[in-house]
KOLLUM-307506 format. One record per residue (C-alpha): residue number from 0; chain; x, y, z. Coordinates in steps of 0.1 Angstrom, whole numbers, plus 5000, padded with zeros to 4 digits. Example, Ala and Ser with C-alpha at 12.3 -4.5 7.8 and 13.67 -1.06 7.14 Angstrom:
<nukols>
<nukol i="0" ch="A" xx="5123" yy="4955" zz="5078"/>
<nukol i="1" ch="A" xx="5137" yy="4989" zz="5071"/>
</nukols>
This chain:
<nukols>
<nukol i="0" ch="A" xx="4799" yy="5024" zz="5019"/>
<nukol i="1" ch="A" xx="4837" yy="5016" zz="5012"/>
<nukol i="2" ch="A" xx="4863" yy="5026" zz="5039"/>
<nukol i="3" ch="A" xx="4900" yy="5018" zz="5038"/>
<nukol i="4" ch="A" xx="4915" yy="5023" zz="5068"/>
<nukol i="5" ch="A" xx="4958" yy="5022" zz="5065"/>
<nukol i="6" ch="A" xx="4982" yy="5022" zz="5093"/>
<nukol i="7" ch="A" xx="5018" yy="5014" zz="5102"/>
<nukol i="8" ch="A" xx="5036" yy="5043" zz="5088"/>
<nukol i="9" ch="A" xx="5064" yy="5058" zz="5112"/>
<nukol i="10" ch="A" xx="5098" yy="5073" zz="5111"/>
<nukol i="11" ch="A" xx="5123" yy="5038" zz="5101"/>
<nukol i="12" ch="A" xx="5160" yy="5042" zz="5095"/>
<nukol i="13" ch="A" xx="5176" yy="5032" zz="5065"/>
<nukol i="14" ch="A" xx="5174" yy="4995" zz="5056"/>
<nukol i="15" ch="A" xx="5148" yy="4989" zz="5079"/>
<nukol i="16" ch="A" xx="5116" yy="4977" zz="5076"/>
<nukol i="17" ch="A" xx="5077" yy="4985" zz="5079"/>
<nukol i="18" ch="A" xx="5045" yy="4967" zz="5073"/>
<nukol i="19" ch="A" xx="5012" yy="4987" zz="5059"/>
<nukol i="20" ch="A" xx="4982" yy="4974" zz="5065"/>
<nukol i="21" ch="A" xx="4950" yy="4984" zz="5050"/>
<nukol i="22" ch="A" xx="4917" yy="4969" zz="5065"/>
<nukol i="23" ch="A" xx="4885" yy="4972" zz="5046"/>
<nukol i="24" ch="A" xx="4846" yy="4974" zz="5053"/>
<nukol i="25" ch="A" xx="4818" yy="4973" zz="5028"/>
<nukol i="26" ch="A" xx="4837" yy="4954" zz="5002"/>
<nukol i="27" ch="A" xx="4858" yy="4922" zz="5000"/>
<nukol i="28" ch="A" xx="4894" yy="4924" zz="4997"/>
<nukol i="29" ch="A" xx="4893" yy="4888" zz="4982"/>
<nukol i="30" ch="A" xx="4873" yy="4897" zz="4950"/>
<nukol i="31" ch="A" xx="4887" yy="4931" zz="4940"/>
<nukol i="32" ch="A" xx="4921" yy="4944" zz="4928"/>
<nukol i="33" ch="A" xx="4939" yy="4966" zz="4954"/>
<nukol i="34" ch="A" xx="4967" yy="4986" zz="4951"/>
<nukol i="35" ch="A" xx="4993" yy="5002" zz="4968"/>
<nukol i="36" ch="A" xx="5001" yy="5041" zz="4957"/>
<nukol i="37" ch="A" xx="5028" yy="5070" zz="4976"/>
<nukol i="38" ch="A" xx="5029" yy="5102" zz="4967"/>
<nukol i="39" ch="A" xx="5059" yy="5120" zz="4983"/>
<nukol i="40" ch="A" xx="5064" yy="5161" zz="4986"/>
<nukol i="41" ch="A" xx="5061" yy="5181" zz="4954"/>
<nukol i="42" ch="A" xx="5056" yy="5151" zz="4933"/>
<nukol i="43" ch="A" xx="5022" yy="5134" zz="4916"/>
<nukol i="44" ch="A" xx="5009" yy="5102" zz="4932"/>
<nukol i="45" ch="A" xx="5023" yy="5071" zz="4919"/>
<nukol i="46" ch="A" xx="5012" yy="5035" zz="4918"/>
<nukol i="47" ch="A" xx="5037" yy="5010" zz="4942"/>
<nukol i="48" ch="A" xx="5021" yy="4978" zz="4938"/>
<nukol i="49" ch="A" xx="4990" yy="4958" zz="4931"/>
<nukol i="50" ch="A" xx="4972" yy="4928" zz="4940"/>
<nukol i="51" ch="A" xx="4945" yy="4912" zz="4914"/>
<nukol i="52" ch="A" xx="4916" yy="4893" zz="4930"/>
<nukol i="53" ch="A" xx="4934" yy="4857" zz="4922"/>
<nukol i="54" ch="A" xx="4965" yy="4870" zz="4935"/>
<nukol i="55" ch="A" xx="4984" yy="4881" zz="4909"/>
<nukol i="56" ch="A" xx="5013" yy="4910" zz="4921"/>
<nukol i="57" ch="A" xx="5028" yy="4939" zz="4901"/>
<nukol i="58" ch="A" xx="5054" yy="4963" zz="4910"/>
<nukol i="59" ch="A" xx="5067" yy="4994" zz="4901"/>
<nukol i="60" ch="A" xx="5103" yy="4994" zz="4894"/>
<nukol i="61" ch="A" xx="5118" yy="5014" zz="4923"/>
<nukol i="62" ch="A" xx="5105" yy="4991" zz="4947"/>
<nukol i="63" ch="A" xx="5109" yy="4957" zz="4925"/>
<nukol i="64" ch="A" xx="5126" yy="4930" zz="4955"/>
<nukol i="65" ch="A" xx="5124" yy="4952" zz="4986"/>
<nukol i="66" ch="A" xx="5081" yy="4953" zz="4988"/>
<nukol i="67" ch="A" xx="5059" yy="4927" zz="4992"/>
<nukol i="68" ch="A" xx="5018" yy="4929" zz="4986"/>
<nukol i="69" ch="A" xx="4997" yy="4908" zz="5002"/>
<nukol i="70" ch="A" xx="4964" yy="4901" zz="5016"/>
<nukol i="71" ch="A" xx="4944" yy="4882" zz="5046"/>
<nukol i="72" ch="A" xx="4910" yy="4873" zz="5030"/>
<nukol i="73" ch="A" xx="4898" yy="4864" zz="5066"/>
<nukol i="74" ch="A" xx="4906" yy="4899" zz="5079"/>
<nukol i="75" ch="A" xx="4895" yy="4916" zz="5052"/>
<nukol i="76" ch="A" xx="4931" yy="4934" zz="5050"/>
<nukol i="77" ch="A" xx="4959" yy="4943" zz="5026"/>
<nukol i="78" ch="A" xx="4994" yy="4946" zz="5032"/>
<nukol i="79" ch="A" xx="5021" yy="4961" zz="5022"/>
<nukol i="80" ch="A" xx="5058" yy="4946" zz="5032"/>
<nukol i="81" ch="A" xx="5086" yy="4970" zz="5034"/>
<nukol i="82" ch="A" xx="5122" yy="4959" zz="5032"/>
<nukol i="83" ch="A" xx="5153" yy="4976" zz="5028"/>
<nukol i="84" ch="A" xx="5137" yy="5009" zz="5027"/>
<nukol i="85" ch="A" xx="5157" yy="5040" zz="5019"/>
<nukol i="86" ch="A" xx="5152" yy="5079" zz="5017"/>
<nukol i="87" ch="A" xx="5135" yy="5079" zz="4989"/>
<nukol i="88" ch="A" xx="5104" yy="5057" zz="4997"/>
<nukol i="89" ch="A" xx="5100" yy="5088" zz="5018"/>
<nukol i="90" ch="A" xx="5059" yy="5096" zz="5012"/>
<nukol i="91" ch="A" xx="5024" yy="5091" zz="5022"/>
<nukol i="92" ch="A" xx="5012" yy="5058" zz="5013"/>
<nukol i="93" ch="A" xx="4977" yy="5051" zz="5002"/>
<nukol i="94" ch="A" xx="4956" yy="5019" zz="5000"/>
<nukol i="95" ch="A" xx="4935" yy="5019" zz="4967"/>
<nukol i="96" ch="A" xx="4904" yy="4995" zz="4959"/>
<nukol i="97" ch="A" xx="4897" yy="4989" zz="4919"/>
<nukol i="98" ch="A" xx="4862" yy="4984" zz="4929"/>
<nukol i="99" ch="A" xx="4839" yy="4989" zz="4900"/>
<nukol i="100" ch="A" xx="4824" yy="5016" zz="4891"/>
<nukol i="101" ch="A" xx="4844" yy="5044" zz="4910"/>
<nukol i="102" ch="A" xx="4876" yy="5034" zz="4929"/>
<nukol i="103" ch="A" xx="4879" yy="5040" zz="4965"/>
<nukol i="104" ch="A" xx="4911" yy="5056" zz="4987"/>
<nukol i="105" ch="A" xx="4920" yy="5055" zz="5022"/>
<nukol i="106" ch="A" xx="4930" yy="5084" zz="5041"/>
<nukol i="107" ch="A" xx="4968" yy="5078" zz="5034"/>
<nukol i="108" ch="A" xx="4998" yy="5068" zz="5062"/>
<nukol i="109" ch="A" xx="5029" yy="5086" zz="5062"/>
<nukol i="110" ch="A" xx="5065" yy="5069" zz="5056"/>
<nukol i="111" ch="A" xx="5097" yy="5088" zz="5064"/>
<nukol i="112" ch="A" xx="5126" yy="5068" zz="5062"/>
<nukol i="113" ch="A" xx="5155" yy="5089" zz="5074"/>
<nukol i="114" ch="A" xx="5197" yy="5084" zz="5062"/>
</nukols>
C-alpha cells in the first residue's frame, strides 16, 4: 500500500522560504514520476511541479525560479524548495505519485504565506 506522508507547511512571511518534504512507503520515489500540486480556497487543484524518474523537472509558470523539486532516492523522499514566496502561493500543498495504474496522494500540508 502507497502512503505519502508531506510536512513542512507553516505560516512564512513574505519572501521567505519553506521546504516540503514528502516521504514515501510501498513504492520508490527513484522509479516513479512525482509531483507537486496546491490547491488554494475556492479554487481547483493545480499542478506546481514535477519530477520524472531520471530527473527531469517541470514547472508551472507562477512558480518558474522561486521552487525547486527534488528528491533523496536513499530516503525515499521528495521535496519541494520554496523561495521567495508570496501571498499567493497561499494553499494546501499535496505530494502526488504517477505510479501506474491509479495515482496516489498524500494527505496535503498547508502553506500560508502572509504580506
Amino acid at each position: 500500500q502507497v502512503q505519502l506522508v508531506e510536512s513542512g507547511g507553516g505560516l512564512v512571511q513574505a519572501g521567505g522560504s519553506l521546504r516540503l518534504s514528502c516521504a514515501a512507503s510501498g513504492m520508490l520515489v527513484s522509479i516513479h514520476a512525482m509531483g507537486w500540486y496546491r490547491q488554494a480556497p475556492g479554487k481547483q487543484r493545480e499542478l506546481v511541479a514535477t519530477i520524472t524518474s531520471v530527473g527531469m523537472t517541470n514547472y508551472a509558470d507562477s512558480v518558474k525560479g522561486r521552487f525547486t523539486i527534488s528528491r533523496d532516492n536513499a530516503k525515499n523522499t521528495v521535496y519541494l524548495q520554496m523561495n521567495s514566496l508570496k501571498p499567493e502561493d497561499t494553499a494546501v500543498y499535496y505530494c502526488y505519485s504517477f505510479r501506474s495504474p491509479t495515482g496516489s496522494w498524500g494527505q496535503g500540508t498547508q502553506v500560508t504565506v502572509s504580506s
